[in-house]
C-alpha positions as CSV (number, residue, x, y, z in Angstrom):
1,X,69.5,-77.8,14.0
2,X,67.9,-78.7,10.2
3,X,66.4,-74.6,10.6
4,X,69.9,-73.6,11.8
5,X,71.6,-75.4,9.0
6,X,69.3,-73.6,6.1
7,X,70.5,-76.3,3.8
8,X,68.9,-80.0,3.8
9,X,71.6,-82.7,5.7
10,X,72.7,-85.8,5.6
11,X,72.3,-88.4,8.2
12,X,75.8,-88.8,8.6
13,X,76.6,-84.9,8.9
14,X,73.5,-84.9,11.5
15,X,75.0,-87.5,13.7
16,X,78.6,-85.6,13.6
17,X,76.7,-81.7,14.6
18,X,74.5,-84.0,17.4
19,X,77.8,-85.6,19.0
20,X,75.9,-89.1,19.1
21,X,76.2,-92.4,16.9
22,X,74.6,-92.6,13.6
23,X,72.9,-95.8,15.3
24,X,71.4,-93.3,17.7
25,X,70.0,-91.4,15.6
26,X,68.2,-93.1,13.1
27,X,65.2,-93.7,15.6
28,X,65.0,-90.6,16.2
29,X,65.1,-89.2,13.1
30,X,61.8,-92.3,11.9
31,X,60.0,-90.9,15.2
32,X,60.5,-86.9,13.6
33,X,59.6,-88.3,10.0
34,X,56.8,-90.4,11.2
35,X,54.9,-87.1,13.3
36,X,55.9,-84.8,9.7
37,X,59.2,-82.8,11.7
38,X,61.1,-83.9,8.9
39,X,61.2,-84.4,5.8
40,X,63.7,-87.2,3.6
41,X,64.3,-86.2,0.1
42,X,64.4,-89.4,-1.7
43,X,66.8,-88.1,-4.4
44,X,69.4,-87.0,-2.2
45,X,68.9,-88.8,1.0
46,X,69.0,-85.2,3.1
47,X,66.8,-84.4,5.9
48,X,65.0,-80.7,5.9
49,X,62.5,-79.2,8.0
50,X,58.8,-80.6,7.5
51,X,56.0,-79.2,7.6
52,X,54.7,-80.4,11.1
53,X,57.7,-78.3,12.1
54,X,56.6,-75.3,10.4
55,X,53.4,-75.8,11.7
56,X,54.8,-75.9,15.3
57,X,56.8,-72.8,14.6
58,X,53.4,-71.0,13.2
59,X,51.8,-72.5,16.6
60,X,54.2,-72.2,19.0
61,X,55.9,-69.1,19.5
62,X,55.3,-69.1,23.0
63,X,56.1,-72.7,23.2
64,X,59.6,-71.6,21.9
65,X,59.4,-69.0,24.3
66,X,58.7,-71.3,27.2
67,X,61.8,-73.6,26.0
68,X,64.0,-70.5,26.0
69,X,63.2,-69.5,29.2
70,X,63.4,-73.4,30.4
71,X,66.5,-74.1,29.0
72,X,69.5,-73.1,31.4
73,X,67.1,-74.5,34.6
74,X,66.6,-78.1,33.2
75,X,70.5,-77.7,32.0
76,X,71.5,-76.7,35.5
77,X,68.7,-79.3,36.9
78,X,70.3,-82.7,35.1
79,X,74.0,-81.2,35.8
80,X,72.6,-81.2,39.2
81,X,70.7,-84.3,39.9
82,X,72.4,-86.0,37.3
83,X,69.6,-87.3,35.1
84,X,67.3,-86.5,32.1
85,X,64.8,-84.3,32.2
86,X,61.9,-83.1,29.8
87,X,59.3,-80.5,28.8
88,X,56.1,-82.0,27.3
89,X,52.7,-80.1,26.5
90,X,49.3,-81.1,25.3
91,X,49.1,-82.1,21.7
92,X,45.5,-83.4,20.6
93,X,45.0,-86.4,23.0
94,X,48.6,-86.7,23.7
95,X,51.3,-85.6,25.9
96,X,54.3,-84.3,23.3
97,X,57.8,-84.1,24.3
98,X,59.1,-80.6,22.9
99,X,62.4,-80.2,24.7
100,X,64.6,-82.2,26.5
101,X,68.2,-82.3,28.4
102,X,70.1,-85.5,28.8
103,X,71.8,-86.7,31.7
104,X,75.5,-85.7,32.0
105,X,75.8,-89.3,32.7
106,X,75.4,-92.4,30.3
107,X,72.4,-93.5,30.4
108,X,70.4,-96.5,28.8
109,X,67.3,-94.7,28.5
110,X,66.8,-91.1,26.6
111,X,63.9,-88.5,26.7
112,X,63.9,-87.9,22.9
113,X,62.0,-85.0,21.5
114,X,59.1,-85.5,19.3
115,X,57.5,-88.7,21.2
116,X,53.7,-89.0,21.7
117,X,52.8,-91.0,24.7
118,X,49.2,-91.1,25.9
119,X,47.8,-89.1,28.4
120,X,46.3,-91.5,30.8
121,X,49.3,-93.9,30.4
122,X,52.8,-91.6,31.3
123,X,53.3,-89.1,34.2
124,X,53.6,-86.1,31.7
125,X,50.4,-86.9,30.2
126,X,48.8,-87.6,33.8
127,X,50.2,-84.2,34.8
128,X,48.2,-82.1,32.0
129,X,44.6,-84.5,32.6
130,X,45.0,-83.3,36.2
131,X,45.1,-79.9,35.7
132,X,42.4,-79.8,32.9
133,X,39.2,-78.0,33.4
134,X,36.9,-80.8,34.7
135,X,34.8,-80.7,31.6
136,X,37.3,-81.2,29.0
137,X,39.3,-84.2,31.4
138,X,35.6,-85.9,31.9
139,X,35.3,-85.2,28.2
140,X,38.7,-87.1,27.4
141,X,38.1,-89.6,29.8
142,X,34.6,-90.4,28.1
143,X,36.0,-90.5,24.4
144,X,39.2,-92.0,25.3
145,X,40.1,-96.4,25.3
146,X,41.9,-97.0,28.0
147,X,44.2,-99.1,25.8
148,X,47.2,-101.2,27.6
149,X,50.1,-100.8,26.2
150,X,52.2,-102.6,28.9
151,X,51.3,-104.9,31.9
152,X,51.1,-102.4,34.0
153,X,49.3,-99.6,32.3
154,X,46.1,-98.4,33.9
155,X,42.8,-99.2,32.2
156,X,40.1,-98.7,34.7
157,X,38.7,-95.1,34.1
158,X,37.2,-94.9,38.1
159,X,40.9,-95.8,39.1
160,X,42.2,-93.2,36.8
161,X,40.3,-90.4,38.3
162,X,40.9,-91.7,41.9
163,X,44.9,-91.3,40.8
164,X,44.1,-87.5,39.4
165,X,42.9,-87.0,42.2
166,X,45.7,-88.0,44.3
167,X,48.2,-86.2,41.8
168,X,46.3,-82.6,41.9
169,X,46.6,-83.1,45.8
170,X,50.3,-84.4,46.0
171,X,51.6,-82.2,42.7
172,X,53.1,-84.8,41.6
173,X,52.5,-87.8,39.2
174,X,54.5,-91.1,38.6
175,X,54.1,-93.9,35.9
176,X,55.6,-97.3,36.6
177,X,56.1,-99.2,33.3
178,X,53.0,-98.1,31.8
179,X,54.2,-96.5,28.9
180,X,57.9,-98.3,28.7
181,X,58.5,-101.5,30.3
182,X,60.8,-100.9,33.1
183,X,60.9,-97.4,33.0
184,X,59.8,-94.9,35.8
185,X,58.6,-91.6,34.8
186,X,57.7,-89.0,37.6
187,X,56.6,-85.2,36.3
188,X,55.1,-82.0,37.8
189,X,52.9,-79.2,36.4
190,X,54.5,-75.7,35.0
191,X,51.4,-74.2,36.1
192,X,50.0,-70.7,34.6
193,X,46.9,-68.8,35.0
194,X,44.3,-69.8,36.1
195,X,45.9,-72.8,38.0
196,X,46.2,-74.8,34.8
197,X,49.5,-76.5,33.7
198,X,50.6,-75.0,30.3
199,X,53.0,-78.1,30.6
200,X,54.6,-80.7,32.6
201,X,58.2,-81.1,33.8
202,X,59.3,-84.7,34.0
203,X,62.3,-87.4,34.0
204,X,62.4,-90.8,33.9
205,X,65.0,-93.9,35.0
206,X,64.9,-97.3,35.2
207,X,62.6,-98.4,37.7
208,X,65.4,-100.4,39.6
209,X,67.3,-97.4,40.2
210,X,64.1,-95.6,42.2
211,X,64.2,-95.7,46.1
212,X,62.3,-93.6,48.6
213,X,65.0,-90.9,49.1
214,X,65.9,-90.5,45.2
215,X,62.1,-90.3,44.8
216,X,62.1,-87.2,47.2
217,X,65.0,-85.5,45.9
218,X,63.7,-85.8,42.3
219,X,60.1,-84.5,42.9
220,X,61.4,-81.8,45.2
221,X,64.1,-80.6,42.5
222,X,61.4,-80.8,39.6
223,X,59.1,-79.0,42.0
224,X,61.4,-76.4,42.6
225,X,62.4,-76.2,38.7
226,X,58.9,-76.1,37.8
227,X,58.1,-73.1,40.0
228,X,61.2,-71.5,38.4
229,X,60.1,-72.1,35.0
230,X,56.2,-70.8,35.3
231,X,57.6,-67.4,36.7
232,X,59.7,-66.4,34.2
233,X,56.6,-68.0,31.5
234,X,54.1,-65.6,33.4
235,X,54.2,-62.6,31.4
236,X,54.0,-64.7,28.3
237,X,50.3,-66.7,27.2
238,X,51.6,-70.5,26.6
239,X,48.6,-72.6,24.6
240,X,47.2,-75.1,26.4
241,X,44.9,-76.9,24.4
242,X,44.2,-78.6,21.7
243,X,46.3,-77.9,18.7
């Protein structure tokens, strides 16, 4: 929107052209300053495009291109399943959220673009370690702290790869508070060649709200999205490694 603007914007102005609360915002807009999207100019308290940004769009043309492509699916997905719904890829060590589309419903929880979350500790981050080539995933796994950053986040590196494992074999990964207290996140690869997952496809809802049968529905829906997504991204190369 700050590209599409070509002028710098105020925080107010942003709020009004993004249809949510100032209050809203303003995390959103610390997260996008924080990793360099933005930039605030003191003097006249507008946001412009940073240079991280610029870097993304020198980096990521076929990231854009993926998005494009993903778009009107995740769109028609969370009109559809009714819930949020996300495109992260691999960004240094971490799984990066590059494109999202909220639920048509209020929600309490929302999939904001821009956020870093660890691999070994979301279901978007688990997704790319399982698809890795085996040598860079040991090589992560061997450089890596298995930090926790809730109660529940997994810090045992021979349980870790036991659950790759189990996610390469089911095509599926979940998280269950790991990364946000109380939140379940669920994701599946968009997988190009050769077999490797150029990026995940995920949601996430309170864990409350999880039963056996929304479970099902969700993972068969992403599954089905994802598939959708990685043929019309097979003609264009999507980076997937470090950037």
């Amino acid at each position: 929107m700050l590209a599409d603007a070509g002028r710098p914007l105020a925080h107010a102005e942003l709020a009004r052209r993004c249809s949510v609360p100032k209050s809203s915002l303003t995390q959103l807009l610390r997260t996008l300053l924080a990793r360099g999207y933005v930039e605030l100019d003191a003097g006249t308290q507008r946001y412009q495009p940073g240079e991280a940004l610029f870097d993304l769009t020198r980096r990521g043309r076929d990231i854009r291109t993926l998005i494009t492509q993903a778009r009107p699916i995740l769109e028609r997905l969370a009109q559809r399943a009714k819930e949020s719904f996300s495109i992260s890829v691999l960004r240094d060590d971490f799984a990066e959220r590059v494109f999202s589309v909220e639920s048509p419903r209020r929600q309490l929880y929302s999939l904001h673009v821009g956020v870093r979350a660890p691999l070994y500790a979301n279901s978007s981050g688990k997704v790319l370690l399982a698809w890795m080539p085996a040598v860079e995933r040991e090589a992560y796994l061997s450089r890596t702290r298995l930090v926790p950053l809730t109660d529940r986040t997994l810090v045992s590196g021979s349980a870790l790869r036991r659950q790759l494992s189990s996610v390469r074999t089911e095509g599926v990964a979940r998280s269950f508070g790991e990364f946000t207290p109380g939140i379940v996140g669920i994701a599946v690869p968009i997988l190009g060649a050769p077999g490797r997952a150029i990026a995940s496809l995920g949601t996430a809802l309170p864990i409350e709200r999880l039963d056996a049968r929304l479970d099902a529905q969700l993972v068969r829906l992403l599954k089905e999205a994802a598939a959708v997504v990685a043929a019309r991204a097979a003609s264009q190369p999507i980076p997937t490694g470090k950037h």
